[in-house]
N, C-alpha and C positions, 0 to 999 in steps of 0.2 A: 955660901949662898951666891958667890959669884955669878954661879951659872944659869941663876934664877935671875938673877938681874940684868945679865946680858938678854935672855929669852924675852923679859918683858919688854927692855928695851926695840928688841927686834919689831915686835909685836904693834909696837906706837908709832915706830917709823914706817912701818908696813902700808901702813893707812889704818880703815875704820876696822875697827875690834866688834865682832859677833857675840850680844852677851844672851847668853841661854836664861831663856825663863823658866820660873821655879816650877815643878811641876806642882797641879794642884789636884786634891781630889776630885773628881767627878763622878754624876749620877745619873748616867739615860737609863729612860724607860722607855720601853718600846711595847706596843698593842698588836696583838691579833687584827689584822686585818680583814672586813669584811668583802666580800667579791660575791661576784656573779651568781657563781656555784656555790659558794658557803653559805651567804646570806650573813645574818647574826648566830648563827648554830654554834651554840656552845662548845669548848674546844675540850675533850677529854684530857684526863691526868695521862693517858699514854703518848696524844699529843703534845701537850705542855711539858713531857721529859724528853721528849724528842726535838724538840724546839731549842731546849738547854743547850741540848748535849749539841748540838750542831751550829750553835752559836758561841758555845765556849769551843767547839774545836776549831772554827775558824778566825776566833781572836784569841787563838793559841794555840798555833799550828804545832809549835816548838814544843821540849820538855817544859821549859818557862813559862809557868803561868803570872800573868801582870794582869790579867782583868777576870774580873770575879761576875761571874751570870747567875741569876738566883730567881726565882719565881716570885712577884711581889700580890698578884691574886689571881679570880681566874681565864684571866684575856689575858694579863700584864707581867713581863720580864723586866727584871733591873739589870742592869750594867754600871759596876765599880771598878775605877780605875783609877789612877794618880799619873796625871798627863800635861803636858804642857797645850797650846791650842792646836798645834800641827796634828800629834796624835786625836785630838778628838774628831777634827775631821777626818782624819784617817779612819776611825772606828766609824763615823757617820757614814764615809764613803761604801766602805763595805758591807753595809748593814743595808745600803739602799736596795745592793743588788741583791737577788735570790738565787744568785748560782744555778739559774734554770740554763739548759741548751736539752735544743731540740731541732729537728733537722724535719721541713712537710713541703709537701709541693704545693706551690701555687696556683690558685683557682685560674684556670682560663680559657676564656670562650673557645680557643680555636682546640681545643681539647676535647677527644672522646670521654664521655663519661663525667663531666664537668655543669653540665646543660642542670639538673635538678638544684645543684646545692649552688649554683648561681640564680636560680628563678626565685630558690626561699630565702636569700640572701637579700637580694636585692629590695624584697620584702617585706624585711623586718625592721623592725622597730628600733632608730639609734640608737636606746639606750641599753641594748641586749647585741651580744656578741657572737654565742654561740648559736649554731645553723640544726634547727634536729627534724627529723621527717616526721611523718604520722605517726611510726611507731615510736618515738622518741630516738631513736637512734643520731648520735652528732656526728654530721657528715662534715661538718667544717665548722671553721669560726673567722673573726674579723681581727686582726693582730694590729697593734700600733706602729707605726714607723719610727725607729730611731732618733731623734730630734736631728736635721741635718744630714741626715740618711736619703732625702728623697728623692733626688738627682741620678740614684742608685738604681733605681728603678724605674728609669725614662730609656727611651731609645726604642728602636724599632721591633728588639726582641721582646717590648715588654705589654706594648700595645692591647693586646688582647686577656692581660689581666685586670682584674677585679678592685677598685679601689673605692673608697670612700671617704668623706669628713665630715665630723661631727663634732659640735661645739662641747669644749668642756670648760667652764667655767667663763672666763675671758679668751681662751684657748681654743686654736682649734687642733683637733688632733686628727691626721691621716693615718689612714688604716686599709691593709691590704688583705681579702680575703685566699685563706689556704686551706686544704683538703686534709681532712681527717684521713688516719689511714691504718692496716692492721700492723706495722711493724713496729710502728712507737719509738723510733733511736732519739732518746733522749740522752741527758746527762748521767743518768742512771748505767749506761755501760762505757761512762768515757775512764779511760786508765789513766792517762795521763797529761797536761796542757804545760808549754812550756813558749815561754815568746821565742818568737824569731823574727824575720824580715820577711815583707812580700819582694821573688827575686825580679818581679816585671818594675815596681816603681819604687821597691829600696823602705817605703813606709815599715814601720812597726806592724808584726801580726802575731795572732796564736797559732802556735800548731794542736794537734792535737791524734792523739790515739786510742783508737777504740777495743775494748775486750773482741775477743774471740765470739761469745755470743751478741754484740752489738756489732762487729764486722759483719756477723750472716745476715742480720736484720739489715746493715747497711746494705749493703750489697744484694740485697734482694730490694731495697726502695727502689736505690738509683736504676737498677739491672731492670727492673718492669718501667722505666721513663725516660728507656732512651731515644734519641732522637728519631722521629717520622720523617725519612731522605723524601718519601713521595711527595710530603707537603710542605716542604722546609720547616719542619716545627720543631723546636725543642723545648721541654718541660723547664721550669727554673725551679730549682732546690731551695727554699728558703731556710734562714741558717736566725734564730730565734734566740736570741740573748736575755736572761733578765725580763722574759716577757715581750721583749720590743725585734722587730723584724730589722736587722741588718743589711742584709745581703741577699740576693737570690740568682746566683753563677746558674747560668745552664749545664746542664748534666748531658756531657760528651760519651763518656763511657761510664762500664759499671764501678763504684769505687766500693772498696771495702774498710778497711783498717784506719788507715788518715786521712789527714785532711785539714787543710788552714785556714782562717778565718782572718781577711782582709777589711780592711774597713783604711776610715782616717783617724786612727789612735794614734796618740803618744806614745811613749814608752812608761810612763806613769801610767796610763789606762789600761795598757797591754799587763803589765805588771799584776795591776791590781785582778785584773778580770783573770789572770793566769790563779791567782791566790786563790779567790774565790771558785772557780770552777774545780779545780783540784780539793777546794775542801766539800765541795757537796752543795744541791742544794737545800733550802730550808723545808720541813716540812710543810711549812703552813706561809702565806704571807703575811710581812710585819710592817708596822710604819711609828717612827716617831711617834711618842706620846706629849702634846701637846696642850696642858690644862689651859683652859677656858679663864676670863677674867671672874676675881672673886664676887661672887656677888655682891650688890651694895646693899650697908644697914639703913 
């Protein structure tokens, strides 16, 4: 055992020693999420196996399964796992986001065709998001800004967009209105996301690639808002992560297939949001389950 006691040796001289904590089991419960559109509606057994299934596939990408997802009643999912504290906010982390992307143009005055869903917008009532005409049809909505995103969309190209803020809670949250529209390139046709670097400032980004039927739909967004040379105007693409508005690059030319999504990520955020996008989004949204103080006797 020589060689055992030279190693530990090494080990003390080295400096401070990394000691692993034991892993312990753990128990999230995560709830159906009420919103806008759902309200409290009850969630079907065809949603609740859909919810499973797409939560055990994205905390178990691998053949490895390590966390066990099981239905506890009928809003509520369990998550079991035997984890030390990094993994669980690991699991937290990924659970937060919905693996939503979506790609809409931004509402703007200096815009043909923009003038209606900014007059019912401006309208409406903070605590409602979505923009619908007489006939109910949803011409647009109000999307949240990134936290630290906002900077993003200042400057002279941006001027004539639609913004607003509304208190939530102690919070205030800014929100930028975007345009409904028929071609829908959501997440639903991305193939594939993989990080890389943005090459203008070397930051961390996603790339990303689109099926064959979400390239036509691309490319017929971008292809009907390209730039007006008569009025110097150009449309801004906004690029919709998890719900929250990102980025909105003006749209040069038509794009179809890729495309990369810049921000100021880490390479831990890039990481994770690569994980997530590539596994799907959730069918329904979910948040922390957080019991209430016991009542007193």
């Amino acid at each position: 055992m020589k060689w055992l006691t030279i190693l530990l040796a090494g080990i003390l001289l080295s400096g401070s020693v990394a000691v692993a904590t034991e892993p312990t089991k753990t128990r999230l419960i995560y709830e159906v999420a009420a919103d806008e559109a759902r309200g409290d509606k009850p969630i079907t057994e065809s949603e609740m196996e859909s919810l499973i299934a797409a939560v055990d596939h994205r905390l178990n990408p691998g053949w490895f399964r390590h966390v066990q997802v099981g239905q506890l009643d009928a809003r509520r999912i369990a998550i079991t796992f035997s984890a030390d504290r990094i993994e669980v906010e690991w699991v937290e982390r990924l659970l937060r986001m919905s693996g939503t992307l979506e790609f809409r143009i931004l509402a703007d005055e200096n815009a043909s065709g923009h003038k209606k869903l900014i007059e019912l917008a401006s309208a409406l009532d903070e605590d409602k998001s979505r923009v619908v005409d007489e006939n109910g049809n949803v011409l647009g909505w109000w999307v949240p800004v990134q936290d630290g995103r906002e900077k993003t969309f200042e400057g002279a190209g941006y001027t004539g967009i639609r913004r607003r803020s509304r208190k939530s809670g102690d919070s205030v949250v800014r929100e930028i209105l975007v345009c409904n529209d028929a071609f829908n390139v959501t997440g639903a046709y991305l193939e594939n996301a993989m990080p890389s670097h943005d090459v203008r400032t070397g930051n961390p980004s996603v790339d990303f690639r689109l099926s064959e039927p979400g390239a036509k739909r691309f490319g017929a967004l971008t292809g009907g808002h390209l730039p007006d040379k008569t009025r110097d105007f150009t449309y801004k693409l906004g690029i919709i992560l998890n719900g929250k508005l990102y980025s909105a690059p003006a749209i040069q030319s038509t794009i179809h297939d890729r495309g990369e999504i810049t921000g100021s990520f880490t390479k831990q955020e890039v990481q994770n949001l690569v994980e997530v996008l590539n596994s799907g989004a959730l069918p329904v949204a979910i948040r922390k389950f957080e019991p209430g103080p016991a009542p007193k006797r």
